[in-house]
C-alpha positions as CSV (number, residue, x, y, z in Angstrom):
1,X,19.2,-5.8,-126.5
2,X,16.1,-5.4,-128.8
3,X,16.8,-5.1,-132.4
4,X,14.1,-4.4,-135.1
5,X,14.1,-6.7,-138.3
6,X,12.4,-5.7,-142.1
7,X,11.3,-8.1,-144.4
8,X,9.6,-8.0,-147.6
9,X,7.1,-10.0,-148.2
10,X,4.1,-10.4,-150.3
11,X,1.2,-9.0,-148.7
12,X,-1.1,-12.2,-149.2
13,X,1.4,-14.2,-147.4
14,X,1.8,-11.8,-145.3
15,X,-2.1,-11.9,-144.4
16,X,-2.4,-15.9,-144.6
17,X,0.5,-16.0,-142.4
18,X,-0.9,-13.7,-139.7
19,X,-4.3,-15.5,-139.9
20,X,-2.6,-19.1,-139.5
21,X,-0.8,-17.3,-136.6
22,X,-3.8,-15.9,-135.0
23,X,-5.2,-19.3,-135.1
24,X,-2.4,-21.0,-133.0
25,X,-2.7,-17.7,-130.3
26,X,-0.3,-16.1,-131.8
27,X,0.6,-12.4,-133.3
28,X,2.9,-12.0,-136.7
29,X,5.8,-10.5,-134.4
30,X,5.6,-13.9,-131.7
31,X,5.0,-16.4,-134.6
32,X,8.4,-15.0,-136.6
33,X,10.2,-14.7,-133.1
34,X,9.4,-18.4,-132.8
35,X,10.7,-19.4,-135.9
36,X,13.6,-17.6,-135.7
37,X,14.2,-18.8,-132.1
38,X,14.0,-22.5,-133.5
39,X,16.2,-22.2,-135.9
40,X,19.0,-20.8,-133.5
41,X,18.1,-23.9,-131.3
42,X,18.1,-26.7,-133.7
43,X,20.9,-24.8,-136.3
44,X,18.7,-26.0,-138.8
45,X,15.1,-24.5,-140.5
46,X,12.8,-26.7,-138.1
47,X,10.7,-28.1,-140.9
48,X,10.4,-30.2,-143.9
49,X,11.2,-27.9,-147.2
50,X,8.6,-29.3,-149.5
51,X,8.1,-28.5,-153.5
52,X,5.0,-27.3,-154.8
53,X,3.5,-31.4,-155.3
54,X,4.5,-31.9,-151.5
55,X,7.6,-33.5,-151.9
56,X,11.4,-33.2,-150.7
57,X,13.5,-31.5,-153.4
58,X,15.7,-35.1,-153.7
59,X,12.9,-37.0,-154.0
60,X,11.1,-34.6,-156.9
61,X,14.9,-34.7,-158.9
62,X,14.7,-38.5,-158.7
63,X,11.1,-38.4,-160.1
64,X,11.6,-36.1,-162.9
65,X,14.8,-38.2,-163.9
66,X,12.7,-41.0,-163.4
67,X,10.5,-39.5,-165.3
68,X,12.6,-38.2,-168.3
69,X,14.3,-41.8,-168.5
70,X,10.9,-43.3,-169.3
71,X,10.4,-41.2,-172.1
72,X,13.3,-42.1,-173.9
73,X,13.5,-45.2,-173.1
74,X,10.8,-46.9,-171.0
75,X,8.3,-50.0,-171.3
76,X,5.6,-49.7,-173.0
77,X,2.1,-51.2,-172.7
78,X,-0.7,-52.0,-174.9
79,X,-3.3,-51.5,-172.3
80,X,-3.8,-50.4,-169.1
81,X,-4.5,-53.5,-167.5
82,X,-1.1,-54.9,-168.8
83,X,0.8,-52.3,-167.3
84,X,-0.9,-52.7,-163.8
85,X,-0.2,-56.3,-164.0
86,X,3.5,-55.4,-164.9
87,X,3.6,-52.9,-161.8
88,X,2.0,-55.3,-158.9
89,X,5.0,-58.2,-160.0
């Protein structure tokens, strides 16, 4: 049985998305089908989730706390060249 699916979506992402599909052969309608057939398959979204910089979620928490730990309490350098010297140790 065929059943028909809405989604709202931007429209730009709407248009990259059937452009990037159009480039792998593929109509909007196949490229979703795809997707949704891989996720029934593997049980799981079939890629990487990613933040904005291109990292995994865990790993951008770890660097912000990283991050935020420095600031209070971190090294501190009086040059540049000192600090590079303290990171290749």
């Amino acid at each position: 049985m065929i059943t028909t699916l809405q989604v709202r979506v931007d429209q730009k992402v709407k248009q990259q998305a059937q452009k990037a599909f159009i480039a792998m052969g593929l109509d909007l309608s196949s490229g979703i089908k795809l997707y949704l057939t891989q996720v029934v398959n593997t049980k799981s979204i079939p890629f990487p989730i990613l933040t904005a910089e291109n990292f995994s979620p865990v790993y951008q928490r770890r660097l912000v706390a990283e991050a935020k730990e420095a600031i209070i309490g971190g090294k501190r350098y009086d040059s540049v060249q000192e600090m590079h010297k303290d990171i290749l140790r």
